[in-house]
C-alpha positions as YAML, in Angstrom:
chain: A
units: angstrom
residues:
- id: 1
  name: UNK
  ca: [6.48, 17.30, 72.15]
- id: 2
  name: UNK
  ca: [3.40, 19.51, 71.22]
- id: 3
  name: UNK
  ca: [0.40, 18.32, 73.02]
- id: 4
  name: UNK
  ca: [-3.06, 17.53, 71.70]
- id: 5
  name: UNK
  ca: [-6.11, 16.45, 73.26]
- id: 6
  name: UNK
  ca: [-6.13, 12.43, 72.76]
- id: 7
  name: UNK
  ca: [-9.59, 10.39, 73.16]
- id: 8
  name: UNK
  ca: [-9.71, 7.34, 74.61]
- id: 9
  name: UNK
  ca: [-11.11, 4.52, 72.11]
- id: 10
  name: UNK
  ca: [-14.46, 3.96, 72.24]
- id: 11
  name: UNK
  ca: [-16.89, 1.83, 69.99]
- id: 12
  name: UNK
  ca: [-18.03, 4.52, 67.72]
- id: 13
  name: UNK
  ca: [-20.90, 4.21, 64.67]
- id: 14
  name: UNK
  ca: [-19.66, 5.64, 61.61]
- id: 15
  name: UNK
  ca: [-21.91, 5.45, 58.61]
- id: 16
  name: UNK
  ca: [-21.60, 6.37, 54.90]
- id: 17
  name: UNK
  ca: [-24.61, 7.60, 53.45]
- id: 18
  name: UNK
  ca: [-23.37, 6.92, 49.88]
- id: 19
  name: UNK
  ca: [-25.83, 4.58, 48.48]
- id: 20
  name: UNK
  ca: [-25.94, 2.93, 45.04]
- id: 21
  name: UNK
  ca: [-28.22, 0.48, 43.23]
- id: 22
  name: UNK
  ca: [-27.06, -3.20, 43.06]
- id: 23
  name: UNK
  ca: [-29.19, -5.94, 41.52]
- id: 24
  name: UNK
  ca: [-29.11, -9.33, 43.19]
- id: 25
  name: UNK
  ca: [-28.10, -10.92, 39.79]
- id: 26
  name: UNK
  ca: [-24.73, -9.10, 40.15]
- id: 27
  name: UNK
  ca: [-24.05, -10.36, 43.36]
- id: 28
  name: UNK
  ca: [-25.26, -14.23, 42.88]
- id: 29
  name: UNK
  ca: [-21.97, -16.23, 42.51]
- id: 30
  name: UNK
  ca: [-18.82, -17.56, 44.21]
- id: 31
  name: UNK
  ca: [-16.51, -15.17, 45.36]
- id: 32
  name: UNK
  ca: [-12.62, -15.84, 46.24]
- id: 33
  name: UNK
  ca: [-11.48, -13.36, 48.91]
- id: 34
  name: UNK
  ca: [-7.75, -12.10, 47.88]
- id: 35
  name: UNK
  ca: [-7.24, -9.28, 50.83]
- id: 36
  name: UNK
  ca: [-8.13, -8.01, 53.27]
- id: 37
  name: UNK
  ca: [-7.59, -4.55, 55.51]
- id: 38
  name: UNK
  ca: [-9.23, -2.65, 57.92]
- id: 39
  name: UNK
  ca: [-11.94, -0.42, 56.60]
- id: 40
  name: UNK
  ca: [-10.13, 2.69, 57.61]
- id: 41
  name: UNK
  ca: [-7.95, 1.60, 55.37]
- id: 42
  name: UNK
  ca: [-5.26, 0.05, 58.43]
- id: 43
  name: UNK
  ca: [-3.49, -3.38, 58.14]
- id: 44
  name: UNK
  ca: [-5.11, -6.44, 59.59]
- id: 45
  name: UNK
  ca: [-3.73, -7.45, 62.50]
- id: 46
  name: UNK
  ca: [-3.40, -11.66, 62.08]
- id: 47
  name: UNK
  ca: [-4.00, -13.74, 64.96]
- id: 48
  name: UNK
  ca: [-0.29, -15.13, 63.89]
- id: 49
  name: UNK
  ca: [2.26, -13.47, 62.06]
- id: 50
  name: UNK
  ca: [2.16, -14.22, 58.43]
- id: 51
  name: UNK
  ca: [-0.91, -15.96, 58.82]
- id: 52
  name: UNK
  ca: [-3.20, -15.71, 55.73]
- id: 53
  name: UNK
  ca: [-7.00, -16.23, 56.11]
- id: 54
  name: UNK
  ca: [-8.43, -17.49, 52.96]
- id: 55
  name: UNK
  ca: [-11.80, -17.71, 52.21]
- id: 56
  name: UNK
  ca: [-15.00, -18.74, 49.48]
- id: 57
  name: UNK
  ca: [-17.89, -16.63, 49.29]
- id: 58
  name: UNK
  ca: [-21.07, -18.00, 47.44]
- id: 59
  name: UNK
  ca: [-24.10, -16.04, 47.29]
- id: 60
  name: UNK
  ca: [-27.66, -17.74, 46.00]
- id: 61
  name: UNK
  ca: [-31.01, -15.34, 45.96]
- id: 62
  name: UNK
  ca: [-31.82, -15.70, 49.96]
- id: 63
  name: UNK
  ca: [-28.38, -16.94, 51.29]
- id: 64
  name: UNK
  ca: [-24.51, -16.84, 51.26]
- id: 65
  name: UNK
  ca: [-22.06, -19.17, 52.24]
- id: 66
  name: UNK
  ca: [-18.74, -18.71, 53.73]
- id: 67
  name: UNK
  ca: [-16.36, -21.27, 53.19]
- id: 68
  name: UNK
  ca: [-12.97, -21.00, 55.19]
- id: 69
  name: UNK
  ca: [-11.48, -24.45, 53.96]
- id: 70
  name: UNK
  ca: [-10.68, -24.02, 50.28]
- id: 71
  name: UNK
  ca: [-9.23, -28.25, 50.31]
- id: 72
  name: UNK
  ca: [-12.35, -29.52, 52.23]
- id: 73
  name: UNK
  ca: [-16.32, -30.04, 51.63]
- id: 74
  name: UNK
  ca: [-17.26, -29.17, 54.62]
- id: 75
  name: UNK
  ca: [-18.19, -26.53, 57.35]
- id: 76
  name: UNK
  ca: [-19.67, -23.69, 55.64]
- id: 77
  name: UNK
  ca: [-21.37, -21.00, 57.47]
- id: 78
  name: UNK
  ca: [-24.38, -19.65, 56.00]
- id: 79
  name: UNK
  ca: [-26.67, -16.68, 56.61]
- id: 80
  name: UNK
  ca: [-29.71, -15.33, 55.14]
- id: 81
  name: UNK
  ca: [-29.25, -11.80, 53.43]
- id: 82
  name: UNK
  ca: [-31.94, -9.25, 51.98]
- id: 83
  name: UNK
  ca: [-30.03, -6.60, 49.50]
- id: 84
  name: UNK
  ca: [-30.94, -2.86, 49.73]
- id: 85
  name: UNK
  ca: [-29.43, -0.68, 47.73]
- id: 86
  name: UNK
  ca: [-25.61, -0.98, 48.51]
- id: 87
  name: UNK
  ca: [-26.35, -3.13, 51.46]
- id: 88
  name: UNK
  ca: [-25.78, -6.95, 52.11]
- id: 89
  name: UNK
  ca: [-28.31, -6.76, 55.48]
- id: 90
  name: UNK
  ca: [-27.63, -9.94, 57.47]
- id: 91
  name: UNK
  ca: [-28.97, -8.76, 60.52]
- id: 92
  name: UNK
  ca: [-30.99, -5.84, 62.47]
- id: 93
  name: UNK
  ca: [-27.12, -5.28, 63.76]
- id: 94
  name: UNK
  ca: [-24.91, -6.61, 61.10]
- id: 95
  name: UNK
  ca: [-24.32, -5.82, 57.66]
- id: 96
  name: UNK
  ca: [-21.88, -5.51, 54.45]
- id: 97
  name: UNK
  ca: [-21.60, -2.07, 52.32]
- id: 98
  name: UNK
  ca: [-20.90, -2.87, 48.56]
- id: 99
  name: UNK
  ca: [-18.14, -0.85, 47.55]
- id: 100
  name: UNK
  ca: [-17.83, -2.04, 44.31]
- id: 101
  name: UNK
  ca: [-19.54, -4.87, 42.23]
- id: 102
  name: UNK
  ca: [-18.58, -5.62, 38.62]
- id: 103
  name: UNK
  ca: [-18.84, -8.76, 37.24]
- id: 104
  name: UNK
  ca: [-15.34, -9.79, 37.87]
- id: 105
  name: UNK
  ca: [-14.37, -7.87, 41.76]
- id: 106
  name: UNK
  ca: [-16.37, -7.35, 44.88]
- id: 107
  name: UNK
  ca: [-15.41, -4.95, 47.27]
- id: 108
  name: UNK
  ca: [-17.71, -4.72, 50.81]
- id: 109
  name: UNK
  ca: [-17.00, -3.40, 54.40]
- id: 110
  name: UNK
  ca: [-18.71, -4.96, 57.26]
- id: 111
  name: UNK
  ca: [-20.99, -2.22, 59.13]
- id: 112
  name: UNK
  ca: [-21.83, -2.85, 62.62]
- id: 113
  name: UNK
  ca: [-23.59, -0.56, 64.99]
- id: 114
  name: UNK
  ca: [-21.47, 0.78, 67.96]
- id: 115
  name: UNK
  ca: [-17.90, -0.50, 66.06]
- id: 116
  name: UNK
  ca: [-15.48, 1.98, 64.69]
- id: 117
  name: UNK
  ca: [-14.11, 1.68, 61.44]
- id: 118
  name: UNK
  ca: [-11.09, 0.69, 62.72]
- id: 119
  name: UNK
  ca: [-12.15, -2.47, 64.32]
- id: 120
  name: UNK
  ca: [-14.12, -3.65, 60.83]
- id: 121
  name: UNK
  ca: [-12.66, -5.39, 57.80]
- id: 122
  name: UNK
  ca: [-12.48, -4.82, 54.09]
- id: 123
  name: UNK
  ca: [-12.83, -7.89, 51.76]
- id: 124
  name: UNK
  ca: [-11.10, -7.59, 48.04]
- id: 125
  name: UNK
  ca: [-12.99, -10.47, 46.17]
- id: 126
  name: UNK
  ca: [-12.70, -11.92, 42.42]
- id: 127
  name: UNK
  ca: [-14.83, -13.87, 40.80]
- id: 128
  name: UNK
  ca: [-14.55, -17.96, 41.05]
- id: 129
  name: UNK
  ca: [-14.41, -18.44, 37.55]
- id: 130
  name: UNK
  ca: [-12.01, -15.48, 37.07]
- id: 131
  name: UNK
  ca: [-9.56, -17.43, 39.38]
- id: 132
  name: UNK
  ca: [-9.76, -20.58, 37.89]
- id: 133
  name: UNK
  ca: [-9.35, -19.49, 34.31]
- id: 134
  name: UNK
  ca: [-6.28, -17.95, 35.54]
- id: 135
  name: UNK
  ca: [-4.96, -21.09, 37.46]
- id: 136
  name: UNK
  ca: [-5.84, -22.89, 34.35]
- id: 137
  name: UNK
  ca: [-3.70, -20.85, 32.11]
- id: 138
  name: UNK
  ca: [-0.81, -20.63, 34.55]
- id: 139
  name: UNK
  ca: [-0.94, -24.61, 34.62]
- id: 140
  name: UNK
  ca: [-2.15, -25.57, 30.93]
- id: 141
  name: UNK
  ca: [1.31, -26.65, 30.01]
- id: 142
  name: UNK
  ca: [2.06, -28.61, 32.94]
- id: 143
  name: UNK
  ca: [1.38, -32.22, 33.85]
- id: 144
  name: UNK
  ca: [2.19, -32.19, 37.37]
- id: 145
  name: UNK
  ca: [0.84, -29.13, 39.78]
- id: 146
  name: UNK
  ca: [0.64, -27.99, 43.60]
- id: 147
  name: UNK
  ca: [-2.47, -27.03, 44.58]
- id: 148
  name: UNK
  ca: [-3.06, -23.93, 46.25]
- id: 149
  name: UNK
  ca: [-6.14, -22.16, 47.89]
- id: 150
  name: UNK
  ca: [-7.15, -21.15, 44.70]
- id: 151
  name: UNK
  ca: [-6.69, -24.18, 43.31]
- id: 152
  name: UNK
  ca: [-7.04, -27.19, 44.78]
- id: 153
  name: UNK
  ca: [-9.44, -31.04, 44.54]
- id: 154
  name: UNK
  ca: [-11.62, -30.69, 47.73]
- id: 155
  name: UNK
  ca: [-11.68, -33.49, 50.28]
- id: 156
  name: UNK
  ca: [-15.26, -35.00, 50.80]
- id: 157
  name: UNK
  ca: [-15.55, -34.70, 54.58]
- id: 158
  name: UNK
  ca: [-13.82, -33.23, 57.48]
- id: 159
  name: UNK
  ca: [-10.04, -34.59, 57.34]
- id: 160
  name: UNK
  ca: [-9.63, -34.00, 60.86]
- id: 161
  name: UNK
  ca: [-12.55, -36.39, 61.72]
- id: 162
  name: UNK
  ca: [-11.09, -38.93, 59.60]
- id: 163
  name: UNK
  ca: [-7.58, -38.82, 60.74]
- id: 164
  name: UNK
  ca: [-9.16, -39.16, 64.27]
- id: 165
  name: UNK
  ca: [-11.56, -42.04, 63.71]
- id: 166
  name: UNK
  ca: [-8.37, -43.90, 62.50]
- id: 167
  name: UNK
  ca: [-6.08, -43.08, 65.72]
- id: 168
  name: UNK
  ca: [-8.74, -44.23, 67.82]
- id: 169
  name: UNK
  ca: [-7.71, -42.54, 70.77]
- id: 170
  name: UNK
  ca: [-4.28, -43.42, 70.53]
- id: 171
  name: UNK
  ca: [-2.87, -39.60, 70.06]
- id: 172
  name: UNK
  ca: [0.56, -38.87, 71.43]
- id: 173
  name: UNK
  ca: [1.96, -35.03, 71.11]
- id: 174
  name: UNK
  ca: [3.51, -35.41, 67.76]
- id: 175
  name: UNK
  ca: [4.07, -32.75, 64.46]
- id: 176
  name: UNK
  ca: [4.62, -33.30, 61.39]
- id: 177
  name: UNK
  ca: [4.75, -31.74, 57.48]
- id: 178
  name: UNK
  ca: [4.29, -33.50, 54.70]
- id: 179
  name: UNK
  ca: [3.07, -34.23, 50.96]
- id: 180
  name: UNK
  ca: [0.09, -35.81, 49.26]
- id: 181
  name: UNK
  ca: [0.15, -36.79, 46.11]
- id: 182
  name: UNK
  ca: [-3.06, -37.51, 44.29]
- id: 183
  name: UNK
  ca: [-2.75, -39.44, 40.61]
- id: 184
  name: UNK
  ca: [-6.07, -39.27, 38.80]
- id: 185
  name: UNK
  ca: [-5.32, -41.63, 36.04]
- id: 186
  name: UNK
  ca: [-4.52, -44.21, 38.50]
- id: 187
  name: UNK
  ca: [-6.23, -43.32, 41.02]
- id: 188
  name: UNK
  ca: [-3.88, -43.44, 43.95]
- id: 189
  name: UNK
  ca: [-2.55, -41.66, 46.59]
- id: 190
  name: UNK
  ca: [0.79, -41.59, 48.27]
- id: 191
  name: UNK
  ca: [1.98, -39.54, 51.42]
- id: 192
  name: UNK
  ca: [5.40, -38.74, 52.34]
- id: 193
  name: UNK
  ca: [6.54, -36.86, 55.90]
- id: 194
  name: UNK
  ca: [8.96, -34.10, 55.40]
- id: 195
  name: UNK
  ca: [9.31, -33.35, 59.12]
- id: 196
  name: UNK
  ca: [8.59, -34.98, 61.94]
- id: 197
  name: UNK
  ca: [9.71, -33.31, 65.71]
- id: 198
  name: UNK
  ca: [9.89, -37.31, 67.30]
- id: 199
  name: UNK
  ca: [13.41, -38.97, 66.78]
- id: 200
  name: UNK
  ca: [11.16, -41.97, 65.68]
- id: 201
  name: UNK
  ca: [8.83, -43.21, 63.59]
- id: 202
  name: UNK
  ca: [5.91, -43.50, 65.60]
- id: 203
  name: UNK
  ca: [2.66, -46.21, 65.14]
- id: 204
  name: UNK
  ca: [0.51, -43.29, 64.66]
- id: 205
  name: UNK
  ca: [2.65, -41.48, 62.06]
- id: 206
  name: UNK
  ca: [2.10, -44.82, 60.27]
- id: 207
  name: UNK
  ca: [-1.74, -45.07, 60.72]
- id: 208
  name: UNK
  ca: [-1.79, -41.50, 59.23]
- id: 209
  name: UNK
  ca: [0.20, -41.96, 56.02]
- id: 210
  name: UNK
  ca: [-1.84, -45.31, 56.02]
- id: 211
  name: UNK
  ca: [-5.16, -43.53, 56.30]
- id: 212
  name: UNK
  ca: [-4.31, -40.60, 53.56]
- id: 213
  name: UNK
  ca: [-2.72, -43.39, 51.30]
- id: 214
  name: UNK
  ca: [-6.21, -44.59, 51.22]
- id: 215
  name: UNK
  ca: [-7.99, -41.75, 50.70]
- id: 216
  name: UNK
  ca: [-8.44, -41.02, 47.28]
- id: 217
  name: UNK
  ca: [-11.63, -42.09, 46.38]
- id: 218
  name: UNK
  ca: [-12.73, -39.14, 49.53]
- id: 219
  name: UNK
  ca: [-11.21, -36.28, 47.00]
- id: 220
  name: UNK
  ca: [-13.17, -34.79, 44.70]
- id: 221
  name: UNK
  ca: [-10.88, -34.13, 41.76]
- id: 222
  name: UNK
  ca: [-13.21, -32.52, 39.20]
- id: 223
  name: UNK
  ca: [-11.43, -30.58, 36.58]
- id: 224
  name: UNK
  ca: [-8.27, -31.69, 37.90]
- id: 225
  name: UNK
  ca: [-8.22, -34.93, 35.95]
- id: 226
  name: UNK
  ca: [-5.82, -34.35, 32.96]
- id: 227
  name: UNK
  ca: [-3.03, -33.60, 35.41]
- id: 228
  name: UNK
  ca: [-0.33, -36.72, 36.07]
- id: 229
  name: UNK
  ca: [-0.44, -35.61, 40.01]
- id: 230
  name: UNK
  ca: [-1.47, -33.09, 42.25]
- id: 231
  name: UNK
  ca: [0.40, -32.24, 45.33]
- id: 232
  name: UNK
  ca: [-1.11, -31.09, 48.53]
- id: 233
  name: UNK
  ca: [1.18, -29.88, 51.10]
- id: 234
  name: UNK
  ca: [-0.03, -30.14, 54.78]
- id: 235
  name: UNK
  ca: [1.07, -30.08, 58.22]
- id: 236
  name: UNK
  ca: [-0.37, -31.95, 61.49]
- id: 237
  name: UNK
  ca: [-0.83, -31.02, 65.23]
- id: 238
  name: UNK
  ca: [-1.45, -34.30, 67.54]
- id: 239
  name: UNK
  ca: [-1.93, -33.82, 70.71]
- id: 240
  name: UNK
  ca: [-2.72, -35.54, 73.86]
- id: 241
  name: UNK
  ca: [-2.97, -33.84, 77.65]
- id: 242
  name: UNK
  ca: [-4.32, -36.11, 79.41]
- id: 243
  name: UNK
  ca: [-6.56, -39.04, 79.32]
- id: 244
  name: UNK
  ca: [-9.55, -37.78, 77.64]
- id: 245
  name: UNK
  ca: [-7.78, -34.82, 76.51]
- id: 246
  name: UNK
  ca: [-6.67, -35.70, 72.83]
- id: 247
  name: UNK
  ca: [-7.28, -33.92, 68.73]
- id: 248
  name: UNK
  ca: [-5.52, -33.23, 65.59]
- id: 249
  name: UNK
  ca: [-5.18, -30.48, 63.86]
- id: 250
  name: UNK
  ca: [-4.59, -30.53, 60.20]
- id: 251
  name: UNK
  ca: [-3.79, -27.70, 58.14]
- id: 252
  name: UNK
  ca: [-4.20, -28.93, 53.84]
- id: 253
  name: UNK
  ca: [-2.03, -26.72, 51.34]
- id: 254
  name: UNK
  ca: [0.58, -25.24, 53.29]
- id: 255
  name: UNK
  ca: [4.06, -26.34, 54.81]
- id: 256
  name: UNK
  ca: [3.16, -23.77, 57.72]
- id: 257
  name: UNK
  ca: [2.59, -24.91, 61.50]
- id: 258
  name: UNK
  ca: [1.59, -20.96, 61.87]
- id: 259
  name: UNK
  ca: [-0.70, -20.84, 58.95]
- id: 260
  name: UNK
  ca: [-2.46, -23.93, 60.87]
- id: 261
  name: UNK
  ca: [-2.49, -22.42, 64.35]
- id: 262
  name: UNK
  ca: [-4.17, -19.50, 62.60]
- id: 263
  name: UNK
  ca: [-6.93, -21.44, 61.24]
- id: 264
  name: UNK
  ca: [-7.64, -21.97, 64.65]
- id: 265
  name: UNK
  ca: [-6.86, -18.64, 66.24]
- id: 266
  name: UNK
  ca: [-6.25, -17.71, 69.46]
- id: 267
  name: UNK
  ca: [-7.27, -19.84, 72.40]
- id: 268
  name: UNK
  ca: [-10.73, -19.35, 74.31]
- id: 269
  name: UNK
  ca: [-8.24, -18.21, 77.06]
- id: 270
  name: UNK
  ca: [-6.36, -15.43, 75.12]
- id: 271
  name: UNK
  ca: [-9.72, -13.86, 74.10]
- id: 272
  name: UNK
  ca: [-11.11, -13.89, 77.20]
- id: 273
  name: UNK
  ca: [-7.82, -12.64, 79.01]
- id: 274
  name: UNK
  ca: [-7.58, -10.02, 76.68]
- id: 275
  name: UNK
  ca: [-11.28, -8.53, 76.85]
- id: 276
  name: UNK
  ca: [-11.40, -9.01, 80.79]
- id: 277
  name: UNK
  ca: [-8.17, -6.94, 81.66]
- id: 278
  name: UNK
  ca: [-8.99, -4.27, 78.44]
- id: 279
  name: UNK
  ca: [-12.70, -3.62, 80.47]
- id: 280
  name: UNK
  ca: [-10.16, -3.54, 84.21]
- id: 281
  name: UNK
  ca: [-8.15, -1.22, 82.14]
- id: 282
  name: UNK
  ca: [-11.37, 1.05, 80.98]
- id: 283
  name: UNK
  ca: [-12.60, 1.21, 83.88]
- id: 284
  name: UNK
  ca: [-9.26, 2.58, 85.88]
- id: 285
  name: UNK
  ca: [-9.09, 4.92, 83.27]
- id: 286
  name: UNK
  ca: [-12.66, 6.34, 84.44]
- id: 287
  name: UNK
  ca: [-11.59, 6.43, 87.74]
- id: 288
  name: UNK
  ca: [-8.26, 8.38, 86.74]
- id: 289
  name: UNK
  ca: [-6.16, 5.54, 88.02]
- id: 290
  name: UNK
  ca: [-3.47, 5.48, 84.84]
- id: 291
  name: UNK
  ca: [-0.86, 3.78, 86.40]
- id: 292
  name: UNK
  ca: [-2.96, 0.70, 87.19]
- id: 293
  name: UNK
  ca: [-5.09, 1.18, 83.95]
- id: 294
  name: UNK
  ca: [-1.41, 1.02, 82.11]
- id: 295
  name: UNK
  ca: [-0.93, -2.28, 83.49]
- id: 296
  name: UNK
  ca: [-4.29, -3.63, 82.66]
- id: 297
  name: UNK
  ca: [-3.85, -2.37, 78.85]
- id: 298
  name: UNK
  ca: [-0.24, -4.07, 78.89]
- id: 299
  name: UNK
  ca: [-1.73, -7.24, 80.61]
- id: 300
  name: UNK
  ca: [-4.87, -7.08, 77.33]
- id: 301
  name: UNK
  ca: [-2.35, -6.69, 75.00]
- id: 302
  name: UNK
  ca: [0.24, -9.15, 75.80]
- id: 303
  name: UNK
  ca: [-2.79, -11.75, 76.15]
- id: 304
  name: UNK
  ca: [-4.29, -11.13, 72.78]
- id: 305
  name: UNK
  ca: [-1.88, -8.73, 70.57]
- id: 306
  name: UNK
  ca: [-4.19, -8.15, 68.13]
- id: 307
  name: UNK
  ca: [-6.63, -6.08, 70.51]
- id: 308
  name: UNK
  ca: [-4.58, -2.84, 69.79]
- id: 309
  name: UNK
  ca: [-6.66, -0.56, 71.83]
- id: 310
  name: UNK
  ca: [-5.54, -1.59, 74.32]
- id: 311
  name: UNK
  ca: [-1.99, -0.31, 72.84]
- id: 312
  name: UNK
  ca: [-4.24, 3.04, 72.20]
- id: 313
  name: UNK
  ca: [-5.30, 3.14, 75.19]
- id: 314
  name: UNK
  ca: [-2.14, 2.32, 76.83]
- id: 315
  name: UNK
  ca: [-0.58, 5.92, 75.07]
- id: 316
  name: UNK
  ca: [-3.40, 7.88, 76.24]
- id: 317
  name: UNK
  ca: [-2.78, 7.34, 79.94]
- id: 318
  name: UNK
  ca: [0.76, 7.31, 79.74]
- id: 319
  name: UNK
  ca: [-0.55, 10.85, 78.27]
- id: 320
  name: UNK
  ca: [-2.02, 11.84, 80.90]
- id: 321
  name: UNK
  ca: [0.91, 11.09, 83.43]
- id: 322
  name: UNK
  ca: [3.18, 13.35, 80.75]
- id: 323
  name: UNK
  ca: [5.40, 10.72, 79.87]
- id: 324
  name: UNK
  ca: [5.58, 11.47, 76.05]
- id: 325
  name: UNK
  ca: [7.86, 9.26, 74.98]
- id: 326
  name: UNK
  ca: [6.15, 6.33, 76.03]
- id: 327
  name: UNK
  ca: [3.18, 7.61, 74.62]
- id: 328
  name: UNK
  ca: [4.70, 8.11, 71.39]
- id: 329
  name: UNK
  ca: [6.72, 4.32, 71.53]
- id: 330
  name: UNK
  ca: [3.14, 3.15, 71.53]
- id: 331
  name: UNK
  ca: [1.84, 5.16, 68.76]
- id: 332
  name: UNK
  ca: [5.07, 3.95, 67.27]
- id: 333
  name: UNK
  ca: [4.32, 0.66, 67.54]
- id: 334
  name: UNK
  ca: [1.32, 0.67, 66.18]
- id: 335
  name: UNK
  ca: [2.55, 2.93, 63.01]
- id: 336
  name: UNK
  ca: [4.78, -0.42, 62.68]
- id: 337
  name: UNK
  ca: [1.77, -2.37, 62.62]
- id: 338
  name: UNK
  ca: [-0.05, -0.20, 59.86]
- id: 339
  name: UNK
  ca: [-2.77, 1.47, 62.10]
- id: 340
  name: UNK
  ca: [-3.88, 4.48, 60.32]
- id: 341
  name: UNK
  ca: [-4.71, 6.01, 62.96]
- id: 342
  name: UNK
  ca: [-1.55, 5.77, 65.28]
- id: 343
  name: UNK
  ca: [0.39, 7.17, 62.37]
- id: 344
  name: UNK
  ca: [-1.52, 10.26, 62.46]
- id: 345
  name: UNK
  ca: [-1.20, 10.76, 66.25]
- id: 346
  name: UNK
  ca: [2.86, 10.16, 66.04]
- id: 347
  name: UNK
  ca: [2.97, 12.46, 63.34]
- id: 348
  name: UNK
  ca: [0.92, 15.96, 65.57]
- id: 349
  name: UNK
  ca: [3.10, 14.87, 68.61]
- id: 350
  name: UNK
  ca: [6.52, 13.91, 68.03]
...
């Protein structure tokens, strides 16, 4: 084991003084995000394994859009945004550098004061129209299609909000996966359950199929009406806790309960968990306590795992004590998990 002085991990500002000039007319369009990684060049961490975020961003003169529900009209966040040089600014403390911009890809890094490049992201974005033509192709033969998050009608409200206008209050804990075909020349739609976890068909698995078998005139199905059907996969969390505990979750175009539990991420509980015992952990660090500061960083981790300084963290004082090999099973770890950094530590002390 040949030792090295570790630091513990701070929020650091790390700037690149590269600049470039980028006209706004480059930049005005919609945008399909198709990965992401860290901007040191690590893996994201997903708040669920194999979940994929997907993503639409639009950009008009004074403001973009982000649109994280590629089957639904609805919930778009928007900013505004002054361009300067290389720089989307959206705020005195937040911004995007342009990495590249042609008129096909779009490559920016978020930039935030006090955050190290290994806690920001790197976007990978084509062009709208690049997608589609591709989809198109792919499909041009074809009379009958699944949609996918590049390709897909768009429902014309919140889906969730519909489903639970129809249950009226009358959720049980129930999941299920299913299809949903949409016919544009006849304009119908019909639903069919895959999976189901109840040994029965319940009333509200009924009111559901009911409810999207009457939803077609709520899709927007422009440029998808040449095709015989469309098929949107989906899955569905009900649940009900208690008497004025109740929701559903719906997640449109996969046959993933993970992929929908992502959409969501983690739980106002797991965040806060995670931040409160990473600060406990910080601060028996300062005090030289590393034992107790080990089980603080285990405690952050194992409430929100993708929070991996606390993992960092964890190897330093484990460092500290001498006990190497733990050290390094962390740095491990994290090498599994495609941090750039940890590989670089493993690599000067093992």
């Amino acid at each position: 084991m040949k030792k090295t002085t570790i630091y513990l991990i701070f929020f650091l500002v790390i700037s690149n003084k590269l600049f470039s000039q980028y006209k706004k007319e480059q930049l005005i369009g919609s945008w399909y995000k198709v990965r992401t990684e860290m901007k040191d060049s690590s893996e994201l961490i997903p708040v669920y394994k194999d979940y994929i975020k997907h993503f639409e961003m639009t950009f008009e003169k004074k403001r973009f859009f982000t649109d994280y529900y590629p089957a639904q009209h609805y919930k778009e966040a928007s900013f505004d945004y002054k361009l300067k040089s290389d720089e989307i600014i959206v705020s005195k403390y937040y911004s995007y550098k342009i990495e590249k911009l042609t008129k096909d890809s779009l490559v920016i890094s978020e930039q935030m004061k006090g955050v190290e490049d290994d806690k920001l992201k790197r976007h990978y974005l084509i062009k709208k129209e690049v997608i589609l033509k591709m989809q198109q192709k792919k499909n041009e033969n074809l009379l009958s299609i699944v949609a996918n998050p590049f390709y897909t009608p768009k429902f014309n409200d919140n889906i969730n909000l519909y489903l639970n206008s129809r249950l009226m209050k009358r959720h049980i804990k129930l999941n299920l996966k299913g299809t949903l075909k949409l016919y544009p020349q006849t304009k119908k739609a019909i639903t069919k359950i895959t999976y189901r976890d109840s040994d029965i068909i319940t009333m509200q698995e009924n009111i559901i199929i009911d409810a999207l078998n009457y939803s077609f005139s709520l899709w927007d199905i422009s440029g998808f009406e040449n095709y015989k059907s469309i098929t949107i996969n989906f899955v569905i969390i009900m649940e009900r806790k208690g008497k004025n505990s109740y929701g559903i979750r719906v997640g449109l175009l996969t046959n993933s309960f993970t992929q929908l539990l992502g959409l969501y991420g983690l739980t106002y509980t797991q965040i806060s968990d995670g931040n409160k015992f990473l600060k406990l952990g910080i601060l028996s660090y300062q005090k030289e306590k590393y034992e107790q500061a080990i089980e603080y960083f285990t405690k952050s981790y194992n409430s929100n795992h993708t929070l991996v300084e606390s993992l960092y963290n964890r190897a330093y004082c484990y460092y500290q004590l001498k006990e190497y090999d733990k050290a390094c099973m962390d740095w491990g770890m994290l090498d599994s998990l495609g941090q750039r950094k940890a590989k670089e530590l493993l690599k000067k002390n093992y």
